[in-house]
N, C-alpha and C positions, 0 to 999 in steps of 0.2 A: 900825711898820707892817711891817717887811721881815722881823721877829724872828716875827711872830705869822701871817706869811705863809708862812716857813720850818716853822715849826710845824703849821699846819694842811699843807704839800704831804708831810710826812713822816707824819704819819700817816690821810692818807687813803690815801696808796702803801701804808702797810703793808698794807692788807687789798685793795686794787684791784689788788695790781704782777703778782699769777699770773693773776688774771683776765685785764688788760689783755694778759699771755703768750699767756692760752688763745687770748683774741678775734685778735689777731694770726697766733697759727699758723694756726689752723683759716680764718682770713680766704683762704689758699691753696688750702684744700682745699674752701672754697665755690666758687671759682672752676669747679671740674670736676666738683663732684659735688652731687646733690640728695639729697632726706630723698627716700627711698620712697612712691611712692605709686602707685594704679591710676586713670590717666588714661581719656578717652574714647576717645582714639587705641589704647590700649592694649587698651582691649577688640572697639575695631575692627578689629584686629589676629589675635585670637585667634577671631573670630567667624565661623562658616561664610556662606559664599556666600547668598543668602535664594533658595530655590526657589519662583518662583510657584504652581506647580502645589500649594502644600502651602497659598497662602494661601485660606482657604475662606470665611469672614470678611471683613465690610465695614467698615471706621473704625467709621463710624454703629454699625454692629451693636453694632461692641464695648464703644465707648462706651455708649450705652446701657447694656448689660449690667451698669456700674458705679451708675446710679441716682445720680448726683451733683449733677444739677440744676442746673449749670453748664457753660460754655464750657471746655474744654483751652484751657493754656496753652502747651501744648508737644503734639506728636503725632507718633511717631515708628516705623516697621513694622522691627521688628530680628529679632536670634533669641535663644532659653535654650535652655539645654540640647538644643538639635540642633531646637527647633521655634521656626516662626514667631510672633514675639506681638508685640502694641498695647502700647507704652508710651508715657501719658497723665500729663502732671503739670497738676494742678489743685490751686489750692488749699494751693500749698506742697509736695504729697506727690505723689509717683510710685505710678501703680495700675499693673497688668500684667495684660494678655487674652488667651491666649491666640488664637492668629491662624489655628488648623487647629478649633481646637473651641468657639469664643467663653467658655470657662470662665475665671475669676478665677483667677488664681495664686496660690495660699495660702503657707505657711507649707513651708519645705524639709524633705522626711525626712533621717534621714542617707544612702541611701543614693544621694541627688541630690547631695546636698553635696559627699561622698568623688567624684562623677561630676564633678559642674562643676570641683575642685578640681586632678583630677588631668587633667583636659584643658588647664586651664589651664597647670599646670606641665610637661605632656607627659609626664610619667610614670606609673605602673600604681598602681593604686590601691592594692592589697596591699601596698607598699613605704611606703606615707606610714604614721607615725606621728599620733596624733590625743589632740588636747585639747583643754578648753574653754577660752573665755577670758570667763572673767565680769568681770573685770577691766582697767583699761587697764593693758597692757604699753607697751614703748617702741617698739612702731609700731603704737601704736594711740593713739598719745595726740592727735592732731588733734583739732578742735571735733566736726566728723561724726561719727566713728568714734566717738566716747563716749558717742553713743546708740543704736547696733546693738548690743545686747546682748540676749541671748548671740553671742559669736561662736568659732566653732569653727579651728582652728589645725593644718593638714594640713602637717606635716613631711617630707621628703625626703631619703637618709642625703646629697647631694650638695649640700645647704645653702637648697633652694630651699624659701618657705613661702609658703602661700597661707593667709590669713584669707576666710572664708564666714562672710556674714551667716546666722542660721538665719530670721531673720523672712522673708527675698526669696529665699534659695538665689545669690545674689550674690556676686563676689569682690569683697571690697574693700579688699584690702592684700597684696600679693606685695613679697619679699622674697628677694634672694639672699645669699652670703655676699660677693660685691662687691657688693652694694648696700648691704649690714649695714656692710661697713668705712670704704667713703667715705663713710655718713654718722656714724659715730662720726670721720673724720678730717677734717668742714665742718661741717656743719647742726650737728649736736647739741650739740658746746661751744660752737658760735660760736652758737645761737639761747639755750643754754644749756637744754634740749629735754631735761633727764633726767627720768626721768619723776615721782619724789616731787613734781619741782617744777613739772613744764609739766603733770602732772594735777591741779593748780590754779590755772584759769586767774587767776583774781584774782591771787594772790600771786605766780605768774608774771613778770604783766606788770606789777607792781610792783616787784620784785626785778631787773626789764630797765632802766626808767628810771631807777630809785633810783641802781644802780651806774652806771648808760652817764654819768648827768646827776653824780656825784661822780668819774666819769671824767674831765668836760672839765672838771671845774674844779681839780680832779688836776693837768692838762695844762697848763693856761692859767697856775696859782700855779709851776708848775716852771718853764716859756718864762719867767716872770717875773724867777723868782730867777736863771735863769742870764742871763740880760739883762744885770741889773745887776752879776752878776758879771762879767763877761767884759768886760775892759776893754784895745783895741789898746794904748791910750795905756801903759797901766802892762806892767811887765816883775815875773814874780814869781820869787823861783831859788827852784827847789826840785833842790836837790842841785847837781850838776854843767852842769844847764841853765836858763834863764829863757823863762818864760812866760808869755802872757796871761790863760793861764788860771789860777785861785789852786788847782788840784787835781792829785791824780797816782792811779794806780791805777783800781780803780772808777767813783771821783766824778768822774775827769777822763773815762773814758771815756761816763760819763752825761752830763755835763752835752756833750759836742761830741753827743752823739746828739740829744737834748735841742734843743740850739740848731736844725740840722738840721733835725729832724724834731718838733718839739716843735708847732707851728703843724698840724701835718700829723694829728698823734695826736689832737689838742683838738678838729677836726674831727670827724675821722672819728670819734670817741666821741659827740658832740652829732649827726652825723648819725643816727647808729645807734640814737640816742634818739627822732630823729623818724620812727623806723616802726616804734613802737610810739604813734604820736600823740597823746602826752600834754598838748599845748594843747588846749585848746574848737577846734572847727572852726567856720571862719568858715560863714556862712549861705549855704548854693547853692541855695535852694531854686525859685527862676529858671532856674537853669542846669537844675538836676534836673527841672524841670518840661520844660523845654526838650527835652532830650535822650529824657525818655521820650514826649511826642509827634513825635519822628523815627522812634524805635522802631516807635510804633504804626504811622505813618503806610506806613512800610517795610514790616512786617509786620502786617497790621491782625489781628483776629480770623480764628479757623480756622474754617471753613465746612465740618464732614466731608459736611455731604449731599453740597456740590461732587461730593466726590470719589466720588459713584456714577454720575456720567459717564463716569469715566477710573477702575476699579476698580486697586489696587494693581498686580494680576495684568495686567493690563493696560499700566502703565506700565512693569514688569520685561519685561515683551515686547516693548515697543518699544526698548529698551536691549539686547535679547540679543547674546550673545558680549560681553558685559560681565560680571564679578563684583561685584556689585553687596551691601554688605556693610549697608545700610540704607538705608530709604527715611524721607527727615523730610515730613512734611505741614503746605506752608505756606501762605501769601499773601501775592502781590506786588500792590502799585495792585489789590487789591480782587479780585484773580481768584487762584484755589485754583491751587497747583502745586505737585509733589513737588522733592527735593531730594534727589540720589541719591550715595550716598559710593559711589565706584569702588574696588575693595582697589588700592592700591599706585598710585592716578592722583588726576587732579583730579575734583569734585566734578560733575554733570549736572544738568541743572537739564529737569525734565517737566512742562510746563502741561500742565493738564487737559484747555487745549481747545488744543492744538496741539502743535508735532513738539518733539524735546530738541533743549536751547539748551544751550549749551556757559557760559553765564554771563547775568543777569538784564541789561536794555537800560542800560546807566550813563547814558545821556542822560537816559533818564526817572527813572534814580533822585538826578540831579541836583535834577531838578524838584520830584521829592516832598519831598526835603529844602527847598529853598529857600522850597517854599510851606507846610510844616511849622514854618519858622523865621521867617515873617511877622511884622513890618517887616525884620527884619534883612536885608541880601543876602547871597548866598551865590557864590563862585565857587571853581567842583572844576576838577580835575585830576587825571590818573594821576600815582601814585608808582610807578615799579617796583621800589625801593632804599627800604633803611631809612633814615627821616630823624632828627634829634635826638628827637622823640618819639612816633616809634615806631620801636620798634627791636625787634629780638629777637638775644642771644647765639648763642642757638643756631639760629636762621634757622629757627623753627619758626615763626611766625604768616605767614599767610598776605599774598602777591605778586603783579601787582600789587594796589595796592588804590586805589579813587578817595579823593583827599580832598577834601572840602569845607569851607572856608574861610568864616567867617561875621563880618559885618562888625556884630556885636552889643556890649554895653557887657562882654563878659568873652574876646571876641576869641575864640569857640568854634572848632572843628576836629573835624570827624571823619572816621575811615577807615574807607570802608566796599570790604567785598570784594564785587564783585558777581557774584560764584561763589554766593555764599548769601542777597546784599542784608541781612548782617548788620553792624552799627556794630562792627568790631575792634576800636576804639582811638578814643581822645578826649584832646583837651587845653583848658586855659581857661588866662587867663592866675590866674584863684584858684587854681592848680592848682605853681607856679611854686616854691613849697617843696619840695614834693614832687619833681618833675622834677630841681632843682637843689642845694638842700640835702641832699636825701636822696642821692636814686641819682647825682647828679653826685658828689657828694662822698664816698659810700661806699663807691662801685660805681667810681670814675672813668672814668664813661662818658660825656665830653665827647666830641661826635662829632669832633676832629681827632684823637682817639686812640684809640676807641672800633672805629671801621673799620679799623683798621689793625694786624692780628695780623700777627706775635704780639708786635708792638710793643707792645701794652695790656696784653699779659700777663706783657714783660719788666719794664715801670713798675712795674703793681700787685705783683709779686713782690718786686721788689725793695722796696718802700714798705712790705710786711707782713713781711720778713726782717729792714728795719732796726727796724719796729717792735718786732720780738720782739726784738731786743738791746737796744734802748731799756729795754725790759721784763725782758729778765733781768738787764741791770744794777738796775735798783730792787727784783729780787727780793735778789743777793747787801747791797746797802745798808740795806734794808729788815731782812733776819737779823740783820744788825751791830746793828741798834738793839734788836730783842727780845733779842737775844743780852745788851746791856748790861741794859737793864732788867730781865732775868731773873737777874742774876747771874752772867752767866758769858762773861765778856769772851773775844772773838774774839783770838784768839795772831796772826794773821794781818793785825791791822787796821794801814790803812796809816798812814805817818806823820802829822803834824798838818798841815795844809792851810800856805803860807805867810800871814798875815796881810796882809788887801787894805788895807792903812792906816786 
């Protein structure tokens, strides 16, 4: 058993022990860095201030104009390219109305593209270099982006790029020469994101579980064999000293990393397997039933007639001496109100029929939840601090938030912000894999060490440094063996192990 055990952990390292390297180093540089991408903060960001005066246009109108013969599911008064416009998603797809001329937003010329592109990057449009990209490059390979095509690629000599969709005149991928490096030095070896092979998503995400899942049994057959090796009771001499260990060189340095960290590695490889979720998922269809009658109940259907009581123009007036970077159009308990992003503050909340609220009433939106979630009870309370499940690294999801706590058969939870009266965050205890095998174990984001930098950050460093030695000892072992097999024996290999009796 131990012969055929020794066997198979030697030659699944051979082809796993540079990977297991890669995932390990880059596991540091996930830590501080993300893949690129264009956020919604990020184009709230670059968006001009919305001038009422230029909106001429009613919701109603606009919609209309599109003839879709359904309800929005989303309704939101922002800006493009310096003018005000309606964007509507219905139906899975995002339409765009112009908000000064109620006209449809067609298709981008180039000379809109080279305008949007080079506002976005802040540079002169003359200086960008341009190509198409009919093709998924390696930041464009995400699910979305591989269906805006064509997409055009505005270069800049100072590293910065912007991708334009041509069907929207849209940015939907910037890119600087530090955002290029930190993710070639986290995301991209650690997700394994090169493009031959993450521009298939199938073969992908077969090529992630196949290795992660021959990783922890990699793991688990090693912690084995040095187990049984490692014996206090026996003294072994090798040379001028005796040890418990039967190795010197290399092998002795693997197997103490091994022991160590051996349990640690088998983890975190099996975790890493489970987000790409390769089990069946268990059935929520309860839960999920559940949760999107909260939603509705929070935010039920959008009513645009509502809103020609309180015209856009209208609600940007009573907010003046604000910068007000978008107006979303929603509903709370059944009455229309806007929902106004401030540049650089929190969020304003304008009923239709009365003055701006600084955040939706939490007592009532206790209620909608509890009677949303009938038989179950429910009891909320403010969080102001991130708790084990909801948390955010970088302190970007919004503070406080109410949660509510439901005394249902899967023990629900949600946070809701009532800046927006949107569900931020949710937990069940079906959910319990995820929270604790995964990102517990991947991420070591137990909250006694998870709040507490940069203590979390000297743990994880140190746990993905021994990793990588762990890993380049089975890279130097792993040579020795092709090395013999190939014929051509290593000059350097160490002497013969002493024999464990």
């Amino acid at each position: 058993m131990m012969r055929a055990a020794i066997f198979l952990h030697r030659w699944l390292g051979v082809p796993l022990c540079v990977l297991f390297a890669v995932w390990f180093a880059s596991g540091i540089g996930m830590m501080y860095w993300d893949f690129p991408e264009v956020t919604r903060g990020d184009r709230l960001a670059r968006s001009p201030a919305l001038d009422a005066r230029a909106v001429a246009v009613s919701p109603q109108q606009a919609f209309d104009a599109l003839h879709l013969g359904q309800a929005p599911d989303d309704a939101r008064l922002g800006t493009f390219d310096g003018r005000p416009v309606y964007r509507f998603r219905a139906g899975g797809a995002e339409h765009v109305v112009y908000a000064d001329s109620g006209e449809r937003r067609g298709a981008a010329s180039p000379a809109l593209m080279r305008r949007v592109a080079a506002r976005w990057a802040g540079r002169r449009e003359e200086d960008a270099a341009i190509e198409p990209v009919e093709r998924v490059d390696q930041w464009t390979v995400q699910g979305p982006l591989r269906t805006l095509r064509p997409l055009w690629k505005y270069a800049w000599p100072d590293g910065r790029q912007v991708y334009v969709a041509q069907s929207t005149g849209e940015v939907v991928q910037y890119t600087t020469r530090a955002s290029r490096a930190g993710a070639y030095l986290g995301p991209i070896p650690h997700w394994l994101y090169f493009t031959p092979l993450r521009s298939r998503p199938a073969q992908w995400s077969a090529v992630v579980i196949w290795s992660s899942g021959a990783g922890t049994i990699a793991a688990i057959l090693g912690l084995a064999i040095g187990v049984t090796r490692y014996s206090p009771s026996k003294r072994y001499s090798l040379g001028a000293s005796a040890t418990s260990i039967p190795y010197r060189g290399q092998k002795r340095w693997h197997m103490i990393l091994g022991l160590l960290f051996g349990i640690g590695a088998a983890t975190w490889a099996f975790s890493g397997m489970l987000s790409m979720d390769p089990f069946p998922a268990v059935s929520g269809d309860e839960e999920r039933e559940q949760a999107a009658r909260i939603d509705a109940a929070l935010r039920g259907e959008i009513d645009l007639a509502a809103f020609e009581r309180k015209p856009p123009r209208a609600a940007l007036g009573e907010l003046a001496g604000s910068s007000i970077k978008e107006l979303e159009l929603t509903s709370f308990d059944g009455r229309a109100a806007y929902v106004a992003a401030v540049d650089g503050g929190p969020t304003r909340v304008v009923p239709v029929d009365g003055a701006p609220l600084a955040e939706f009433d939490r007592d009532r939106i206790t209620r909608i939840v509890a009677d949303a979630a009938r038989p179950a009870a429910a009891d909320a309370h403010v969080v102001d601090r991130y708790d084990a499940y909801y948390r955010d690294r970088r302190r970007e999801r919004p503070l406080p938030v109410l949660r509510v706590d439901l005394d249902d058969p899967f023990r629900a939870r949600y946070y809701i912000d009532p800046k927006t009266a949107r569900v931020v965050g949710s937990y069940s205890s079906r959910a319990w894999t995820t929270r604790w095998l995964y990102h517990g174990l991947h991420s070591l984001d137990f909250p006694w060490l998870y709040e507490h930098r940069p203590a979390w950050d000297i743990v994880v460093i140190t746990f993905m440094l021994a990793g990588t030695a762990l890993s380049a000892t089975s890279i130097v072992l792993a040579w020795r063996v092709v090395a013999r097999r190939a014929g051509a024996p290593d000059a350097r290999a160490t002497p013969a192990p002493a024999r464990d009796g």
